[in-house]
C-alpha positions in Angstrom: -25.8 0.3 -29.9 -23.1 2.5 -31.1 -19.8 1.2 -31.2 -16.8 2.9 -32.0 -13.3 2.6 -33.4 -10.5 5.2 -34.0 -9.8 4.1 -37.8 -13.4 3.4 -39.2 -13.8 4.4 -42.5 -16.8 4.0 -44.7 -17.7 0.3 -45.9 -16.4 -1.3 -42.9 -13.5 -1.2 -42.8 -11.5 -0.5 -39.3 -8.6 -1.5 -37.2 -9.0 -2.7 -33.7 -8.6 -0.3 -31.0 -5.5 0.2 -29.5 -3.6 -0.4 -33.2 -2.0 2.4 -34.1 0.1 1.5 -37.5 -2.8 2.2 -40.3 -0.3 0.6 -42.7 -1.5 -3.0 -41.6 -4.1 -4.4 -44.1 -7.1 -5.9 -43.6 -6.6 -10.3 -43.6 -3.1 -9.7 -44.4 -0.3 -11.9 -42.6 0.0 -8.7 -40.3 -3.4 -8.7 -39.4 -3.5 -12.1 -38.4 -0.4 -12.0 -36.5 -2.1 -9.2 -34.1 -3.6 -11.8 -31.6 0.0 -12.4 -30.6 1.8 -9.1 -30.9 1.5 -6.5 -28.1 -0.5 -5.5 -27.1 -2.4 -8.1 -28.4 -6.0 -6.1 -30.2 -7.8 -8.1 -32.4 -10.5 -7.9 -34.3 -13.9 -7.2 -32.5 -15.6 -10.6 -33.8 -18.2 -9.7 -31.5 -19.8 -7.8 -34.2 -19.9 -11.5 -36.3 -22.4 -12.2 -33.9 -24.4 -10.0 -34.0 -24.3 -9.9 -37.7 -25.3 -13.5 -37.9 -28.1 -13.3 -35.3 -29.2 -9.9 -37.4 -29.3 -7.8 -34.2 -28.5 -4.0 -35.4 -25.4 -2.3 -34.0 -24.0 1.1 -36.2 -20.5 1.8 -36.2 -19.0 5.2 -36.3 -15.2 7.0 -36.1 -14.7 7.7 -32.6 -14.2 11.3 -33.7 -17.4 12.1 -35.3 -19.7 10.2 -32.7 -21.1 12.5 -30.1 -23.7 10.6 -28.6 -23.5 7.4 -26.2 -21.6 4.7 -27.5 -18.8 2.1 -27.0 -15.0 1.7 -27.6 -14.7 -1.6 -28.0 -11.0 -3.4 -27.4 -11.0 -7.1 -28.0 -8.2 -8.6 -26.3 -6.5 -11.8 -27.1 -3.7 -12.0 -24.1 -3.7 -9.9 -21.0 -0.1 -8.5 -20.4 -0.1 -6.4 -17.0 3.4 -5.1 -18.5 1.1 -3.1 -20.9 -1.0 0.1 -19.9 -3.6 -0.4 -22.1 -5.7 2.4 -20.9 -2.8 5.0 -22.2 -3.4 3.3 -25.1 -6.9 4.1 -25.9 -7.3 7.6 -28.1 -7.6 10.7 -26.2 -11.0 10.9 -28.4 -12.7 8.0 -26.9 -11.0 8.7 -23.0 -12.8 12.7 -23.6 -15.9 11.0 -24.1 -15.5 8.2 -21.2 -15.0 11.3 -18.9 -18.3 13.1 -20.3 -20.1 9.8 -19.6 -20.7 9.3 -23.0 -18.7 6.5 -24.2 -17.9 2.7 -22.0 -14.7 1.4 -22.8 -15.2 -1.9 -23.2 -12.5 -4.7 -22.8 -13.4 -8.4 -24.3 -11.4 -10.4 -23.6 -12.0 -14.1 -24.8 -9.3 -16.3 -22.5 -10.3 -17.4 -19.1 -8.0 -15.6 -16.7 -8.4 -15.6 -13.2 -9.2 -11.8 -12.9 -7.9 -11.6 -9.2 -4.2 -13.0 -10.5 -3.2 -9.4 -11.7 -6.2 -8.4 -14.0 -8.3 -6.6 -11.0 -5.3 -4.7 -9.8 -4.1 -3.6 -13.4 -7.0 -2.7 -14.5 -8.0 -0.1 -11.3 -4.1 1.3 -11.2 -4.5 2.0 -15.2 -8.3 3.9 -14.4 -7.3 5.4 -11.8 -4.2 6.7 -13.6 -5.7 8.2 -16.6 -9.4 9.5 -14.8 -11.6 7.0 -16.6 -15.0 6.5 -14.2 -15.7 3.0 -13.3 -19.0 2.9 -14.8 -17.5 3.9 -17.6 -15.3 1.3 -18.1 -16.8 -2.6 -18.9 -14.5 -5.9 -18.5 -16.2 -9.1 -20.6 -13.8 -12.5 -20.0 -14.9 -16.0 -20.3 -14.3 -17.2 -16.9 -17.5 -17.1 -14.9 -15.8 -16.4 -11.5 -15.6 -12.6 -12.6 -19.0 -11.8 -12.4 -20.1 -8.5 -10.5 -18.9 -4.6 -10.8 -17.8 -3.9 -14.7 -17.0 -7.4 -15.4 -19.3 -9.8 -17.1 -19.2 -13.2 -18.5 -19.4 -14.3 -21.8 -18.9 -17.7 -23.7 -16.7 -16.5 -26.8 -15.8 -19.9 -27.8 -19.4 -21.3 -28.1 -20.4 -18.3 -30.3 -17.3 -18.3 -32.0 -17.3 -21.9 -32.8 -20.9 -21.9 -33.8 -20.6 -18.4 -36.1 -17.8 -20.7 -37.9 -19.6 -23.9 -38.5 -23.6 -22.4 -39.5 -23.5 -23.2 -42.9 -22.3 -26.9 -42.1 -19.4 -28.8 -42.4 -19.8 -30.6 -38.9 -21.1 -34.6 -38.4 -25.1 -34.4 -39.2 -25.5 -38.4 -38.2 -24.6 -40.4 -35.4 -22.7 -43.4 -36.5 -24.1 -46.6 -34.7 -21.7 -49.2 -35.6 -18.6 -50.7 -34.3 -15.9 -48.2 -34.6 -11.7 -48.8 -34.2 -10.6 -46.6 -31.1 -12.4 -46.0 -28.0 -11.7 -42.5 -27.4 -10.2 -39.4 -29.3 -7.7 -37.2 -27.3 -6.0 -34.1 -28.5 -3.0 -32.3 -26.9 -1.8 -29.3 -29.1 -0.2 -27.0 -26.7 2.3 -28.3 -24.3 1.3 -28.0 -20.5 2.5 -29.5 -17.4 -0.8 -31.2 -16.1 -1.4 -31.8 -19.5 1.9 -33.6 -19.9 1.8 -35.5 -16.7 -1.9 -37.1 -17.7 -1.1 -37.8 -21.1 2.4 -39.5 -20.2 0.1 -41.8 -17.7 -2.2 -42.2 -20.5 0.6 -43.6 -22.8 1.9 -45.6 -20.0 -1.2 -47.4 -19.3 -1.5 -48.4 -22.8 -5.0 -47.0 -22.9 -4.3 -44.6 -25.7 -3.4 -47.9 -27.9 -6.8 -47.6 -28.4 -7.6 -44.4 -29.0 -6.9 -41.2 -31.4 -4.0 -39.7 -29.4 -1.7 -36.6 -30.0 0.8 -34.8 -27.9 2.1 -32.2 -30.6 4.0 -30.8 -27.6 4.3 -27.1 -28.8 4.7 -24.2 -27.0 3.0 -21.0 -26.6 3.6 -17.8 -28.5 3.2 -16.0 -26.1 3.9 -16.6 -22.4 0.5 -17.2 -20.5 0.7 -16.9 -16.6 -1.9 -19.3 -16.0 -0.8 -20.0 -12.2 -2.5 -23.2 -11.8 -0.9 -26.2 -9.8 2.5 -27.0 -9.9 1.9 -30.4 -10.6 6.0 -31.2 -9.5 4.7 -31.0 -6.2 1.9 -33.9 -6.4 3.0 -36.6 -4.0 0.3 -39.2 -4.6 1.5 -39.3 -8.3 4.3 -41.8 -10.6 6.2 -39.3 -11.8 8.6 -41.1 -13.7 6.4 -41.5 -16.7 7.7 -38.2 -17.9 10.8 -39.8 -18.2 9.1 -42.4 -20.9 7.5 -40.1 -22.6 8.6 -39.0 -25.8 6.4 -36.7 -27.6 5.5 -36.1 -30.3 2.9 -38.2 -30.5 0.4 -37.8 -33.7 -2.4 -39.3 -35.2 -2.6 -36.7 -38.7 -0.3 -35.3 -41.0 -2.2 -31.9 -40.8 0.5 -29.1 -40.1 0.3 -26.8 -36.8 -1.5 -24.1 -38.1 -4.4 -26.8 -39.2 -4.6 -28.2 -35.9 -5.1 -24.5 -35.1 -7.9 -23.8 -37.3 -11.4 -24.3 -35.9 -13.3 -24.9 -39.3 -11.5 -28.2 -40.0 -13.5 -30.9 -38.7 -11.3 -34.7 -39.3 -14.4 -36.8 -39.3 -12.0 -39.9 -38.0 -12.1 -38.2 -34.3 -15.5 -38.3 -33.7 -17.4 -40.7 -36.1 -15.0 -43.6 -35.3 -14.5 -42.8 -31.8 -16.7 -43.0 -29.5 -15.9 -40.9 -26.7 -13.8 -37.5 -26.6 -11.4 -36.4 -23.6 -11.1 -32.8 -24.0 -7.9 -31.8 -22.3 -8.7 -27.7 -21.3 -6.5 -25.0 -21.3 -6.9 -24.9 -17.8 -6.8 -27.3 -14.5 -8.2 -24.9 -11.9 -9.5 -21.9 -14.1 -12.8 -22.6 -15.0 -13.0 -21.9 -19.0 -14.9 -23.7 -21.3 -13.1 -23.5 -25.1 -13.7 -24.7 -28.8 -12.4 -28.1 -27.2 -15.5 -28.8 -25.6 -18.1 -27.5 -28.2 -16.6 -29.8 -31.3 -17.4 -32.9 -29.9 -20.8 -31.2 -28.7 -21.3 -29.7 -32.5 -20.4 -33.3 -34.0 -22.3 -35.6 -31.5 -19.8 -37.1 -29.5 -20.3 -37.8 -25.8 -16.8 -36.4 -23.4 -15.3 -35.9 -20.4 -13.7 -32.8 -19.6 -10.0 -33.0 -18.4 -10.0 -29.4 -16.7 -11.3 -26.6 -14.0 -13.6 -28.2 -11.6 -17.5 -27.4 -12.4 -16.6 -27.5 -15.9 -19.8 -29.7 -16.5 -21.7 -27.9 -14.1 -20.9 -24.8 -16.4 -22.2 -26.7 -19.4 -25.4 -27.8 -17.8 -25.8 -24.0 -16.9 -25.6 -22.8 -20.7 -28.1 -25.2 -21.2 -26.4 -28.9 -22.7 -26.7 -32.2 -21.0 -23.6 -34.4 -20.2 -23.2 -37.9 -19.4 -23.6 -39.2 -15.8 -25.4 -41.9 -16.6 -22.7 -43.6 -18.5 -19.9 -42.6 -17.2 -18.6 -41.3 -13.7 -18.7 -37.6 -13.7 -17.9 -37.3 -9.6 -14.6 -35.4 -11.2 -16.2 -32.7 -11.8 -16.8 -31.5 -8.0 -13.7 -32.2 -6.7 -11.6 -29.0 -6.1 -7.8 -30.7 -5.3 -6.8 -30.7 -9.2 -4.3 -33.9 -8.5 -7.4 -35.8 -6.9 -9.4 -34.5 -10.4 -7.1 -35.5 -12.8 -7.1 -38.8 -11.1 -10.5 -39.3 -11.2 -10.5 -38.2 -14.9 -8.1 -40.6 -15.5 -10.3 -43.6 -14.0 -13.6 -42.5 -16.1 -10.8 -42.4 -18.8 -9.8 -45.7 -18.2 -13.3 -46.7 -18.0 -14.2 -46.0 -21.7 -11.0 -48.2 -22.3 -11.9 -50.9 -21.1 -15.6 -51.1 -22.0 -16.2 -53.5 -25.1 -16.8 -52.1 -28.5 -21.0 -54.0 -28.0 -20.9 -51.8 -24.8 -19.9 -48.9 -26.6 -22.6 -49.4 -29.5 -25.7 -49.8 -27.1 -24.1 -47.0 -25.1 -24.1 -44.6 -28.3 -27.8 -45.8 -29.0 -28.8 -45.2 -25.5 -27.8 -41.8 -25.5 -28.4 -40.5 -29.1 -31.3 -38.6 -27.7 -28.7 -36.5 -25.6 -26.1 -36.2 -28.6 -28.7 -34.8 -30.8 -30.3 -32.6 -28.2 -26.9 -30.8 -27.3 -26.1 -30.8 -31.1 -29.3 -28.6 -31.8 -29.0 -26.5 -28.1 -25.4 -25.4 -29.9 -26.8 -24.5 -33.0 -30.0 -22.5 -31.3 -30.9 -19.1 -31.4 -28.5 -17.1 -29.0 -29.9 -13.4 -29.6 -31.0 -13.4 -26.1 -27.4 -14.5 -24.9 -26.0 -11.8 -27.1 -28.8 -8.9 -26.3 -28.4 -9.9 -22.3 -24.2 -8.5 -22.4 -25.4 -5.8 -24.4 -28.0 -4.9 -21.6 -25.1 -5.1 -19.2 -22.7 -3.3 -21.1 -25.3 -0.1 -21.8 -26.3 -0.4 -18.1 
């Protein structure tokens, strides 16, 4: 495949589509800083991938390519303020309208498309004569499958493309450890807030690895999921106790941020994980459910329902047999998080010789889903280039 970008030069060395000031440099603060400045093009890390799997791709300046090939925009925050079509070079729109050349969105967030995506994205085509089969939509929610949109795990590739070489828990420690779980709130969310204030005021997290670093987004995210003010069946008031932050490190934000560092503490002396998801009704799995999977921890996911079910489809094994996963199939997200909280509760009050035959018991499934991440994915990979050439 053929992919191309309107600044390639010789060596490598390119901007992301839709960037237009040549001054930024490659790695610089600038650079970084792209994933949350409109309209929010990164770097196509896509190509990692396939790099590290050694599947061939060439890549060529939009204006010398002539043959079919793909202008790839990797998007890190969908802004329906922004007419991102109008922003793709006249070069690579020419060729879209020949039918040589698929725009190709990748986006790596879990929006639901239907929210404003869909509509945005049609209006801006439309707009600007692009054909739909020229145009490709990849986004790591699995509810947009069909017509130009496909779905794509970013965060399992990504997470696995960082840690290859190592640097992640290679044996399963078997003895008594100090907290029962590890639980991890970076970004500040109101179901988020509401189950890690119960949390706290239930004493479980006493015994566990528990943060609330209760920042805020960069940028403003429309996620749309429940208003959680209007749960009726919940104790509010616990907001009122709780008083974030709440840490268990002294690493600073942009560590927390970093997916190579791995604190050993959270998974080797803990013996479950809560992952906490970006999401309560968007199904998107994220690096917060593939590090306990990389480092051989068993979870429960605190998010969209059929999160596991999503997991158990891309080939890993949860834990049903050890604790209750009925969470996972119940659509009313106040009923979920409830249910989350009593499998949370659960591992709480479990003994630590509970917890060590548990952890023997199921070292079979730890290891299995540590080796499935680390696997081979060239077929994943050479499957979303089949339906991005289609």
């Amino acid at each position: 495949m053929i992919f191309v970008f309107d600044t390639y030069e010789r060596g490598g060395v390119y901007l992301p589509n839709l960037v237009t000031d040549t001054s930024i440099g490659f790695r610089s603060e600038q650079w970084w800083n792209l994933a949350i400045t409109p309209p929010y093009s990164y770097e196509f890390r896509f190509l990692r991938y396939l790099w590290q799997h050694r599947i061939k791709y060439r890549v060529e300046n939009v204006r010398d390519i002539n043959e079919p090939c793909v202008y790839p925009v990797n998007l890190n925050y969908f802004d329906p303020k922004i007419d991102y079509i109008s922003l793709v070079s006249e070069s690579a729109k020419a060729l879209a309208r020949q039918g040589l050349c698929t725009i190709w969105f990748y986006y790596s967030e879990g929006d639901n498309i239907h929210w404003h995506i869909d509509r945005c994205l049609r209006e801006q085509l439309d707009q600007h004569s692009i054909p739909y089969d020229q145009f490709k939509f990849t986004i790591a929610n699995p509810s947009a499958e069909g017509e130009f949109y496909s779905y794509f795990p970013d965060d399992e590739l990504y997470y696995k493309y960082l840690h290859a070489s190592g640097g992640y828990i290679t044996k399963q420690n078997l003895d008594q450890r100090t907290r029962k779980f590890t639980c991890l709130n970076r970004v500040d969310k109101p179901f988020r807030r509401l189950f890690a204030a119960t949390l706290v005021e239930r004493g479980v997290t006493d015994q566990a690895y528990f943060s609330y670093t209760d920042r805020k987004y960069q940028v403003e995210y429309e996620t749309r999921d429940s208003d959680v003010s209007q749960w009726d069946t919940w104790d509010h008031t616990v907001l009122e106790r709780f008083a974030p932050p709440y840490r268990c490190d002294e690493l600073a934000d942009y560590e927390h941020n970093s997916h190579k560092l791995i604190d050993e503490r959270f998974f080797q002396d803990a013996y479950f994980n809560v992952i906490v998801e970006t999401h309560i009704n968007n199904l998107f799995l994220t690096e917060k459910t593939f590090k306990p999977i990389l480092n051989l921890q068993p979870f429960v996911i605190v998010g969209a329902p059929r999160s596991l079910r999503l997991l158990r489809e891309l080939g890993y094994k949860t834990f049903g047999d050890y604790v209750d996963e009925s969470y996972d199939l119940e659509d009313n997200a106040e009923q979920r998080l409830k249910l989350c909280l009593k499998a949370v509760e659960q591992i709480a009050h479990m003994s630590h010789a509970e917890h060590q035959e548990m952890q023997q018991d199921m070292a079979e499934i730890l290891l299995y889903n540590q080796q499935h991440f680390l696997s081979d994915k060239s077929a994943k990979l050479l499957n979303l280039l089949d339906k991005i050439s289609q």
